[in-house]
C-alpha positions in Angstrom: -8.7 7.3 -10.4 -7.3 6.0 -7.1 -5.1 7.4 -4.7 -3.9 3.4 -4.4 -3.9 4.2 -0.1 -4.8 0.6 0.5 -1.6 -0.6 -1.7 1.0 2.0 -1.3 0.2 0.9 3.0 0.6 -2.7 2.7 3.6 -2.1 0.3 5.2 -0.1 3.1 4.0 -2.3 5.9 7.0 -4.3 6.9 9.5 -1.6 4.7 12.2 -0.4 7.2 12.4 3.5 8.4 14.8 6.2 8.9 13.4 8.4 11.8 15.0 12.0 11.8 18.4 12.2 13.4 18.5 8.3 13.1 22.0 7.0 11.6 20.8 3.9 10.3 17.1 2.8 9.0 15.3 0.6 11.6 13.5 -2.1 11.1 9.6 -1.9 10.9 6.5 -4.0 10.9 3.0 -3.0 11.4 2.1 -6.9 10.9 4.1 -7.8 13.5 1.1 -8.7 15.8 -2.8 -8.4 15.2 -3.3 -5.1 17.0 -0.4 -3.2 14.4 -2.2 -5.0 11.4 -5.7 -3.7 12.8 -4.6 -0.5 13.3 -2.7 -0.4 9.8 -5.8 -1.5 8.4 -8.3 0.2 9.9 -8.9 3.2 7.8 -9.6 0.8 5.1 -11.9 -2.4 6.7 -14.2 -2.5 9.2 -14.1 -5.4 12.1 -11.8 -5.9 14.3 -8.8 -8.3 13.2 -8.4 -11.7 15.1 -4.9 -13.0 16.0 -5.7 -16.5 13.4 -6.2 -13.8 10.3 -3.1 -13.0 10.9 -1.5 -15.3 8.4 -4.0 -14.6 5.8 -3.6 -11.1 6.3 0.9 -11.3 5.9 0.3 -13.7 3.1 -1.8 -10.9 1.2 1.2 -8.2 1.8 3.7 -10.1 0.5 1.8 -10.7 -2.3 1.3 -6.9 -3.1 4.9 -6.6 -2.4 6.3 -8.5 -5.0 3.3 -6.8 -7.4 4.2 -3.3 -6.4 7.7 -4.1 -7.0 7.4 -5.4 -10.3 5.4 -2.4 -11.5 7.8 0.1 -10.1 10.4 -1.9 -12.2 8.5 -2.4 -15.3 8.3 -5.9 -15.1 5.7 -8.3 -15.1 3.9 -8.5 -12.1 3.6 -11.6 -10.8 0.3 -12.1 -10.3 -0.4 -15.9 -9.3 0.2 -15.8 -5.2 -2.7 -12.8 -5.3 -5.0 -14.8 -7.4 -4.6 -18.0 -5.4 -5.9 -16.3 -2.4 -8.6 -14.7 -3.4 -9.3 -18.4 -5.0 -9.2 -19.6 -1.3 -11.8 -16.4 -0.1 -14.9 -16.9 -2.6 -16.7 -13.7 -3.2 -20.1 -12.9 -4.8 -21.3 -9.5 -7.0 -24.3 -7.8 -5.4 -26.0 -4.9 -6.2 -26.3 -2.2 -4.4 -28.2 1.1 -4.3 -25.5 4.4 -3.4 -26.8 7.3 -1.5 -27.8 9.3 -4.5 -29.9 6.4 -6.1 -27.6 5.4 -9.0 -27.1 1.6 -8.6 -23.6 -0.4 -8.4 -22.2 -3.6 -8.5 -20.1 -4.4 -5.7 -18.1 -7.1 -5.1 -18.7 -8.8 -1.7 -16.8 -11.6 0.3 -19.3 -14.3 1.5 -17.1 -15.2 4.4 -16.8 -12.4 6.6 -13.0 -12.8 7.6 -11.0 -10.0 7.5 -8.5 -11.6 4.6 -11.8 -12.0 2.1 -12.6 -8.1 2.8 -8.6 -7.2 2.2 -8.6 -9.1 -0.7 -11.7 -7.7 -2.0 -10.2 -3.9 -1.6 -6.5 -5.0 -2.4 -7.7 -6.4 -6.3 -10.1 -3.3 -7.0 -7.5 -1.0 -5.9 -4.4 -2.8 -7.8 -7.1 -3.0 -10.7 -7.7 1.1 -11.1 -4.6 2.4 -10.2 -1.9 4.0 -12.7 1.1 1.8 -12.6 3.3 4.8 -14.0 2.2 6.5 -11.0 3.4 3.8 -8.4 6.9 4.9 -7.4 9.6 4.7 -4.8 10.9 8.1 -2.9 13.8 8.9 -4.3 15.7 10.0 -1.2 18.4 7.1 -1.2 18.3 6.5 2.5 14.2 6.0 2.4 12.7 3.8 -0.5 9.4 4.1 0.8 6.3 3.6 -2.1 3.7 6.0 -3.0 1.1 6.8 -5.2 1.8 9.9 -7.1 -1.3 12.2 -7.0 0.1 15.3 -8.6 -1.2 16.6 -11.8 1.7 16.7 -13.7 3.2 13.6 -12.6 6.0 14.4 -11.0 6.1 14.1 -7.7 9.6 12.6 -6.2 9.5 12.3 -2.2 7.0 10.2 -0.3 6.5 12.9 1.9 7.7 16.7 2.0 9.2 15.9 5.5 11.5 14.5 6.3 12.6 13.3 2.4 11.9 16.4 0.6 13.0 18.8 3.4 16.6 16.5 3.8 17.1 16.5 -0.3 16.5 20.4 -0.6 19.1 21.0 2.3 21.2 18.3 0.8 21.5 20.3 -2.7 22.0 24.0 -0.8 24.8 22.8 1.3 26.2 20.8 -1.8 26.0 24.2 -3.9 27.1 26.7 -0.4 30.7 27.6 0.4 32.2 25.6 3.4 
């Protein structure tokens, strides 16, 4: 299983935030300019990201935003805009040996841009994720998407703090005397 990190951060890439103490949700966008995108990416590709990608790399969010989107809503995820980009990146299978000996086939982009490599990780992560797991915090101020990783399922925040923390203190003062 996957904990869909590579998704659930492009999904939220351009989603606006509520800082703490803040009375309205400001806009946000880690794609704004090529440094944001690298460092939003980094933790997932290696290389640094040029400036011309960055087209390549906006066109790839937007079309995990609409997928993520459509499978928080049960709908059909439309999966064409995706599909026609990675028809534009051509990528081969090669076969590698892991540390431990076993062998697996990995799929690899043959140009070296930064857009083949997120397309490469975006499609194998959207491919082994749990859609019933893809959600949206339900703090009404945030909508935020995550991955839920909980056994059971049930996980309702996108983080403790600040959704779950303001949602708890919500209910207690909602239930405490004035």
């Amino acid at each position: 299983m996957t904990d869909a990190a590579l998704v659930v951060a492009l999904a939220n890439a351009q989603a606006d935030r509520r800082p703490t103490h803040a009375r309205a949700a400001l806009p946000y966008d880690a794609l704004a300019d090529a440094a944001g995108a690298e460092d939003l990416l980094k933790p997932f590709l290696r290389g640094a990201l040029d400036a011309q990608e960055l087209p390549a790399v906006r066109a790839v969010q937007r079309a995990v935003v609409a997928i993520v989107d459509a499978l928080i809503d049960g709908s059909r995820p439309p999966l064409e805009a995706l599909n026609e980009l990675a028809a534009r990146e051509p990528a081969l299978y090669t076969l590698e040996r892991r540390p431990d000996g076993t062998l697996l086939a990995a799929l690899r982009p043959s140009r070296p841009s930064v857009a083949a490599r997120l397309l490469v990780a975006v499609i194998g992560e959207l491919s082994e994720l749990d859609p019933s797991r893809l959600r949206r915090c339900a703090r009404p101020e945030c909508g935020l998407v995550f991955y839920d990783v909980t056994r059971s399922a049930t996980q309702r925040w996108h983080a403790d703090r600040p959704c779950g923390l303001r949602e708890r203190q919500r209910r207690h003062r909602a239930r405490s005397p004035a």
